[in-house]
C-alpha positions, 0 to 999 in steps of 0.5 A, a space after each residue: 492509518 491512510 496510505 494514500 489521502 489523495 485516494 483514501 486507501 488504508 494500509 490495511 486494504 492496500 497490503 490485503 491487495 500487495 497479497 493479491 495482486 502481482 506488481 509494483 505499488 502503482 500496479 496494486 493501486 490500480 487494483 484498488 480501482 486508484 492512481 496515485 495522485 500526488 505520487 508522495 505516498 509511493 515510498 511508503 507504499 513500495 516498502 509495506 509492499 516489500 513487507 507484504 511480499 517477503 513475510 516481514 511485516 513492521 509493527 504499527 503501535 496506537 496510543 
């Protein structure tokens, strides 16, 4: 799943850098080398980063 389409960055590579990186969701895009463009992706960023940070992870299930 994209986090960001502006940017195309995965959820999977953006909570591997939330891990790594200290800061806010646009701290952490940088990181990635990004900025947000659009900004809409923020919210959801901001909360897998919380997950990441706080040992709580939500489930994502595929069909």
């Amino acid at each position: 799943m994209y986090v960001c389409v502006c940017n195309a960055i995965r959820e999977c590579e953006f909570r591997r850098a939330a891990r790594q990186h200290a800061g806010d969701a646009e701290a952490v895009y940088a990181a990635l080398g990004k900025t947000p463009q659009c900004a809409q992706c923020l919210e959801d960023a901001d909360e897998m980063l919380a997950e990441e940070r706080h040992g709580k992870r939500r489930l994502t299930l595929v069909a």
